[in-house]
VEXRODREN-587385 format. One record per residue (C-alpha): z, y, x; residue in three letters; residue number from 1. Coordinates in nm, 4 decimals, decimal comma, m for minus. Each point is the difference from the previous one (the first is absolute). Example, Ala and Ser with C-alpha at 12.3 -4.5 7.8 and 13.67 -1.06 7.14 Angstrom:
2
         w         v         u   aa    i
    0,7800   m0,4500    1,2300  ALA    1
   m0,0660    0,3440    0,1370  SER    2
END
This chain:
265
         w         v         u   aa    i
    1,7797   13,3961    9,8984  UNK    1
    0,0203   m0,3654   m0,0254  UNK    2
   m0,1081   m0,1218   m0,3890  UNK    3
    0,3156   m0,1805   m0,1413  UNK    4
   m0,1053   m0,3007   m0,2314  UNK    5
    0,0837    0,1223   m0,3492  UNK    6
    0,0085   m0,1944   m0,2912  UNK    7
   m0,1313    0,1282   m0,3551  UNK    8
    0,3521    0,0833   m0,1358  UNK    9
    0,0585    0,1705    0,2363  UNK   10
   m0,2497    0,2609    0,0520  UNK   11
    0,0007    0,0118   m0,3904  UNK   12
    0,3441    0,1469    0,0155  UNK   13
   m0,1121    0,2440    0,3009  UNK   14
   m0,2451    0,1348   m0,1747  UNK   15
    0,1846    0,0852   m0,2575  UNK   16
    0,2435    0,1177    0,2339  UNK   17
   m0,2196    0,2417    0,1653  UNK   18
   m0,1093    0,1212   m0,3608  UNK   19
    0,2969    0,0940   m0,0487  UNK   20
    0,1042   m0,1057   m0,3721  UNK   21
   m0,3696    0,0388   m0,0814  UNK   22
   m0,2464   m0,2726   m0,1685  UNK   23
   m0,2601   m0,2433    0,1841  UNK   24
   m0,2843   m0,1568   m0,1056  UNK   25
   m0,0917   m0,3881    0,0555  UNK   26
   m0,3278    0,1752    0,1316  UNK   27
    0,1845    0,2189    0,2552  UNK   28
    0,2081   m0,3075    0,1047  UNK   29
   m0,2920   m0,2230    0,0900  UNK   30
   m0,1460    0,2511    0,1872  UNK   31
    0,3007    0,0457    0,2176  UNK   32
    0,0513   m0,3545    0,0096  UNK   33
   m0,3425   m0,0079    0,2083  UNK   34
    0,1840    0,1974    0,3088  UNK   35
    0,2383   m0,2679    0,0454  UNK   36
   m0,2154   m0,3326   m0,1103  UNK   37
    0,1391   m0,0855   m0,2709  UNK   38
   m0,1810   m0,1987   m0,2919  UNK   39
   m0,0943    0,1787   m0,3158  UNK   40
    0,1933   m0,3584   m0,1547  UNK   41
    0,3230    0,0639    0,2069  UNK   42
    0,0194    0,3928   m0,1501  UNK   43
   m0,0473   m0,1201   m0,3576  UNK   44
    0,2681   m0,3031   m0,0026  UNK   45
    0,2265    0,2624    0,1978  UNK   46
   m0,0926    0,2063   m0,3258  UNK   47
    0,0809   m0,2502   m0,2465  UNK   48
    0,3632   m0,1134    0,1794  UNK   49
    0,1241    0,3681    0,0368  UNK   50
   m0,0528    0,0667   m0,3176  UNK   51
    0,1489   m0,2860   m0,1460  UNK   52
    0,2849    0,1123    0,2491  UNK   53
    0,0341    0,2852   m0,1359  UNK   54
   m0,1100    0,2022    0,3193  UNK   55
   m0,2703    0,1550   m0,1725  UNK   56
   m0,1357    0,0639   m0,3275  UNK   57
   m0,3364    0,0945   m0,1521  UNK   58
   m0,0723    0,3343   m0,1029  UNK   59
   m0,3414   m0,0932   m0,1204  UNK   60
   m0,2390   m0,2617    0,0630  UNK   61
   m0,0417   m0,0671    0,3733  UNK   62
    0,2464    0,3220    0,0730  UNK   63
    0,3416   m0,1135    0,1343  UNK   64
    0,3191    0,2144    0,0694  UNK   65
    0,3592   m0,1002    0,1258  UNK   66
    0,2537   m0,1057   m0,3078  UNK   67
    0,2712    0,1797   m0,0683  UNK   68
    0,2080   m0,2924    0,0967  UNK   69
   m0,1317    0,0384    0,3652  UNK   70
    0,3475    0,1734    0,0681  UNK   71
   m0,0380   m0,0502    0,4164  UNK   72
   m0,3993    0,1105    0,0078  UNK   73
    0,1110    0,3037   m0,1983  UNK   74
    0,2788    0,0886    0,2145  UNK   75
   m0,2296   m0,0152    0,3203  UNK   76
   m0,3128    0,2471   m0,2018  UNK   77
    0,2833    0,2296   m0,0287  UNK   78
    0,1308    0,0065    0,4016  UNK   79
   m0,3262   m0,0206    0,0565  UNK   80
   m0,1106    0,2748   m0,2160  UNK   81
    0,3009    0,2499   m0,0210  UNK   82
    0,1187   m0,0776    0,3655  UNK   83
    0,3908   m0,1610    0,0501  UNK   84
    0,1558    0,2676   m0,3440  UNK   85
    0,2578   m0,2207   m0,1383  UNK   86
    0,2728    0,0820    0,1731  UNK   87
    0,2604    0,3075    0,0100  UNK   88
    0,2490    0,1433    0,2486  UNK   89
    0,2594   m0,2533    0,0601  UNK   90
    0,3843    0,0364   m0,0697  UNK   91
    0,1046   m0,2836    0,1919  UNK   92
    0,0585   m0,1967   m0,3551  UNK   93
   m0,0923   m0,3067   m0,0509  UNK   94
   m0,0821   m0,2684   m0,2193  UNK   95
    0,1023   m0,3513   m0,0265  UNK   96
   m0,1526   m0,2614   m0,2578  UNK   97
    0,2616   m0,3054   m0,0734  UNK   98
   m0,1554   m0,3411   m0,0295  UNK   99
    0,3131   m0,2064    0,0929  UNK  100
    0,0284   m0,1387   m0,3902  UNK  101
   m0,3337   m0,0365   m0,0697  UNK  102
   m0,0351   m0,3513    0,1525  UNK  103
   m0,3117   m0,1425    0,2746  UNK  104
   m0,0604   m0,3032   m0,1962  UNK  105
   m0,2917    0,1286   m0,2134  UNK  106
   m0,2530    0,0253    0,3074  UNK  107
   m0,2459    0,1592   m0,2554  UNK  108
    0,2857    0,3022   m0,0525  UNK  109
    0,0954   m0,0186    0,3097  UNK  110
   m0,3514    0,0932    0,1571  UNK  111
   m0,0582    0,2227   m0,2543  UNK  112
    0,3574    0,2067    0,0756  UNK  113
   m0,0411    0,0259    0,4022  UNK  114
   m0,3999    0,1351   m0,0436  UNK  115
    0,1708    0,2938   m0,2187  UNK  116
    0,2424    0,0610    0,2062  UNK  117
   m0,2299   m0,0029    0,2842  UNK  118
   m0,2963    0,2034   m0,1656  UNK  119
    0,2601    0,2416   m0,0574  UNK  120
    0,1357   m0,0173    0,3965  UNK  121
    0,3386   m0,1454   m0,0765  UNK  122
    0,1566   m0,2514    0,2741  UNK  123
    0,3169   m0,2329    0,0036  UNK  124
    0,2811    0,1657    0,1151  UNK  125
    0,1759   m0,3298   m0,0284  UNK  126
    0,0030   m0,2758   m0,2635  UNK  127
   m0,1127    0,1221   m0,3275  UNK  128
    0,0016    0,4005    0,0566  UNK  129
   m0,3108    0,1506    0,0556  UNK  130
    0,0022    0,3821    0,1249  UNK  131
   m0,2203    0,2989    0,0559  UNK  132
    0,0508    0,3596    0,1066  UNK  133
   m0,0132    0,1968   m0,3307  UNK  134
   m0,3093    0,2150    0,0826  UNK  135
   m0,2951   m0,1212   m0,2611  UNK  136
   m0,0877    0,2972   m0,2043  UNK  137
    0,0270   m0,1914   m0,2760  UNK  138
    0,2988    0,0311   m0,2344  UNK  139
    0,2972   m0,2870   m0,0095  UNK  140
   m0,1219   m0,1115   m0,3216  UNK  141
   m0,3745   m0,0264    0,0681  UNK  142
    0,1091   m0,2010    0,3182  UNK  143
    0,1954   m0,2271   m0,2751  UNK  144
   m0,3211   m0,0381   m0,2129  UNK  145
   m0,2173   m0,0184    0,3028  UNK  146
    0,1834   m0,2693    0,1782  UNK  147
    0,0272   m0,2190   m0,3158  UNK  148
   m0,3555    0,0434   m0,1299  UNK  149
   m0,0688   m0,1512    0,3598  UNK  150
    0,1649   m0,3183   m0,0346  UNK  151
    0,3923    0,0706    0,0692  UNK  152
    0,2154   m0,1267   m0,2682  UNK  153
    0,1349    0,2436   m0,2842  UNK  154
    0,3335   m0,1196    0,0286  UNK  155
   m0,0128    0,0935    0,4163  UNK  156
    0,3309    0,2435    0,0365  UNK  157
   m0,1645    0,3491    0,1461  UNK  158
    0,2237    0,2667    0,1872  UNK  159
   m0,0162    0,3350    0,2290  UNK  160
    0,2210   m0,0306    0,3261  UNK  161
    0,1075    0,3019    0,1291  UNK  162
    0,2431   m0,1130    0,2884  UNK  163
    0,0307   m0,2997    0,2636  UNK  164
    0,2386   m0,0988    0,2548  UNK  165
   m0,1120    0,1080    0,3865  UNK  166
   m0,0988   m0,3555    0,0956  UNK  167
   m0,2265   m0,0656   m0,2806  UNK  168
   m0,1892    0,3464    0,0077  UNK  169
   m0,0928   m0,0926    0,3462  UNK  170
   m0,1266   m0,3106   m0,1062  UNK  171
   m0,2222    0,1032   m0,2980  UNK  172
   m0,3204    0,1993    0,1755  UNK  173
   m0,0277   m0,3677    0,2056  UNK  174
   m0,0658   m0,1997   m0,3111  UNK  175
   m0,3726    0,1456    0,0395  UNK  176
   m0,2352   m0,0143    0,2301  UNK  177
   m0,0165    0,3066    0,0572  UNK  178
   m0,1694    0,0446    0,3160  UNK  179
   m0,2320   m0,2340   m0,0581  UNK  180
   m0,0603    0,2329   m0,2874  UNK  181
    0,0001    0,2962    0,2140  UNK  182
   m0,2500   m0,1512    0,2408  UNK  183
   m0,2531   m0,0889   m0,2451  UNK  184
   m0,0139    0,3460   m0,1644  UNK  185
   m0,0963    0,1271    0,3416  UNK  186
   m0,2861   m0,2886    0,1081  UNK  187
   m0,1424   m0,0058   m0,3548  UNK  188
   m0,0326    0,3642   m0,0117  UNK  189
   m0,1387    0,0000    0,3818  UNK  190
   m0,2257   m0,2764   m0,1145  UNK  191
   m0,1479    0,2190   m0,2732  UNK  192
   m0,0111    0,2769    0,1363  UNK  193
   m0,1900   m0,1188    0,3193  UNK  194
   m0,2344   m0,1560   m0,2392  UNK  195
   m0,0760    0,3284   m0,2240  UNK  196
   m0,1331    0,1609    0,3726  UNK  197
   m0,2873   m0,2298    0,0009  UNK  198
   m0,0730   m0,0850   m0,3830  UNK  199
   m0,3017    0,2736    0,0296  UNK  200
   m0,1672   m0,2630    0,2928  UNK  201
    0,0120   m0,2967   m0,2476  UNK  202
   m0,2790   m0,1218   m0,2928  UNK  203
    0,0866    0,0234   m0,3262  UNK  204
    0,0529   m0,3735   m0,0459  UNK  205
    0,2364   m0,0011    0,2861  UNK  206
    0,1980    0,2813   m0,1004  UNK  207
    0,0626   m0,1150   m0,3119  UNK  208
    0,1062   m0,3511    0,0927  UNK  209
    0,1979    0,0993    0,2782  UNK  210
    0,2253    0,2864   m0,1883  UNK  211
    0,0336   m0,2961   m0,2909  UNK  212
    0,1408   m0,2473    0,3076  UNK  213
    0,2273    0,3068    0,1363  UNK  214
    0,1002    0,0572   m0,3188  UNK  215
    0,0990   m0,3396   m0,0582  UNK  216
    0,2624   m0,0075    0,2739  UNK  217
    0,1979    0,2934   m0,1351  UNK  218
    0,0115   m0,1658   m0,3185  UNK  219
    0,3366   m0,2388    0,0770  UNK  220
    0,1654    0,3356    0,2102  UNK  221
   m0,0282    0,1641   m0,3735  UNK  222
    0,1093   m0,2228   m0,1999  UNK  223
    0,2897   m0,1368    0,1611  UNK  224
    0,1030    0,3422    0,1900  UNK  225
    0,3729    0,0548   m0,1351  UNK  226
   m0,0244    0,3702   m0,0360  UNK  227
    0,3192    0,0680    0,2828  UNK  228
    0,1747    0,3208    0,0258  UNK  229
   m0,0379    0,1700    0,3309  UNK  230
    0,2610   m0,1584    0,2154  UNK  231
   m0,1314   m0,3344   m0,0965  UNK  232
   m0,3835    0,0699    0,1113  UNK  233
   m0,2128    0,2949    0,1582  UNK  234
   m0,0987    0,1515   m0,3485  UNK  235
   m0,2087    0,2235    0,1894  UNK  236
   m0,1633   m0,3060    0,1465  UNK  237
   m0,0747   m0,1141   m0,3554  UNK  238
   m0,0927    0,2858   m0,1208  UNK  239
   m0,3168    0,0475    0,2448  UNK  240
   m0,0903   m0,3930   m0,0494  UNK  241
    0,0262    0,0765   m0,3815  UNK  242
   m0,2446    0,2723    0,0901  UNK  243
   m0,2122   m0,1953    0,2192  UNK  244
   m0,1024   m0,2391   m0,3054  UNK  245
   m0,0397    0,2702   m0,2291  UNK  246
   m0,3051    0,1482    0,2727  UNK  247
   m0,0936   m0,4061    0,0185  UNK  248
    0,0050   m0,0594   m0,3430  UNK  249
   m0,2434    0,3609   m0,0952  UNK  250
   m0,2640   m0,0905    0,2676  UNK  251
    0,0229   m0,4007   m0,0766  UNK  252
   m0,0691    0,1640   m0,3483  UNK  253
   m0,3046    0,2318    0,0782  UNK  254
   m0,1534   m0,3240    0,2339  UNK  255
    0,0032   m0,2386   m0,2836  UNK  256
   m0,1387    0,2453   m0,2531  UNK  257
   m0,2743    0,1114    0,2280  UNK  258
   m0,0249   m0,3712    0,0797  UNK  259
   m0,0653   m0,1180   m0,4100  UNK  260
   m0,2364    0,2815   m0,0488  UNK  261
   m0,2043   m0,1349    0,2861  UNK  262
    0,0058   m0,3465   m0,0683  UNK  263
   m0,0673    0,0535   m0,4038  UNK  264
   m0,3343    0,2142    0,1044  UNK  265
END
């Protein structure tokens, strides 16, 4: 596999990825850092600016753990924990987020809006109404609360949809990419899956750094998948890639715990 240059925020955040809403130590971290040459300097600054971000927080001295704040690291643990759960059958409802009063003069507000709606996998039907298919198993209300707490406005005007004209049902599954979607599911989980057949043949060093790199580029399919109904995407498809990670994820665990022990001897 060819060695991707990471920088120390970002394997910072992959470890704790892989852990899976567990702690680190700074100890651990250096030690990984090693695998991909990067400076025992470079991890503690990264240190020092997360947490000042608000990425992560201490737990104890040296011990580090994702913030409860981290609202987009949290949501990818828990794909990547739980496999794709969050949604429910689909009723062909939908719904639609308003934005048309709310003004695109504040950029600050305005940036803040479209990553909510887009964490939450709402597009632009047309100027200022956002839409969805109604199939999160969340409840109305705890989309309400969600979608706020995430940076949409409170006064945003939030509604179901149960019917649209002919025309503009046709034209709703193309505002994603939804093959592109589709496609992915099936080369990631390919790409994974040919890589778990040979994992045995590989050193511990390399297994561990490798599943952290594989991991890494499932990370933006998680986060910004938009949880479509079947009609929309293969759920099937999405189902196996959301199984794929979870096998990734257990061995990438068992390699860098194996790996730690050995390098702490």
């Amino acid at each position: 596999m060819t060695i991707a240059k990471m920088n120390a925020r970002d394997l910072i955040i992959d470890l704790l990825l892989g852990l899976q809403g567990r702690a680190i130590s700074i100890k651990q971290i250096i030690i990984a850092a090693r695998l991909f040459e990067i400076s025992e300097n470079s991890i503690r600054v990264a240190v020092t600016r997360l947490s000042s971000d608000g990425v992560i927080e201490a737990i104890e001295r040296g011990v580090y753990q994702f913030t409860e704040q981290s609202h987009e690291w949290a949501n990818v643990m828990l794909n990547r924990k739980h496999g794709i759960k969050q949604t429910k059958a689909w009723v062909h409802q939908y719904l639609a987020v308003f934005t048309g009063e709310l003004g695109r003069v504040d950029r600050t507000a305005l940036n803040r809006r479209e990553r909510a709606l887009k964490h939450f996998g709402f597009k632009e039907l047309e100027q200022g109404i956002y839409i969805r298919p109604d199939n999160l198993v969340i409840t109305f209300d705890q989309l309400i609360s969600e979608l706020k707490a995430s940076g949409l406005e409170n006064n945003a005007k939030i509604c179901q949809i149960s019917h649209f004209d002919a025309d503009t049902l046709a034209a709703i599954p193309l505002l994603w990419s939804t093959q592109t979607l589709n496609q992915n599911y099936e080369k990631y989980s390919q790409m994974i899956q040919k890589w778990l057949s040979t994992v045995d043949q590989l050193s511990l060093e390399d297994a561990a750094r490798e599943s952290l790199l594989l991991g890494r580029q499932t990370i933006s399919l998680l986060m910004n998948d938009p949880l479509l109904p079947e009609g929309f995407v293969d759920v099937q498809l999405r189902e196996q890639f959301a199984q794929s990670v979870q096998q990734l994820d257990q061995i990438g665990l068992d390699s860098w715990q194996k790996f730690y022990e050995s390098s702490i001897e």
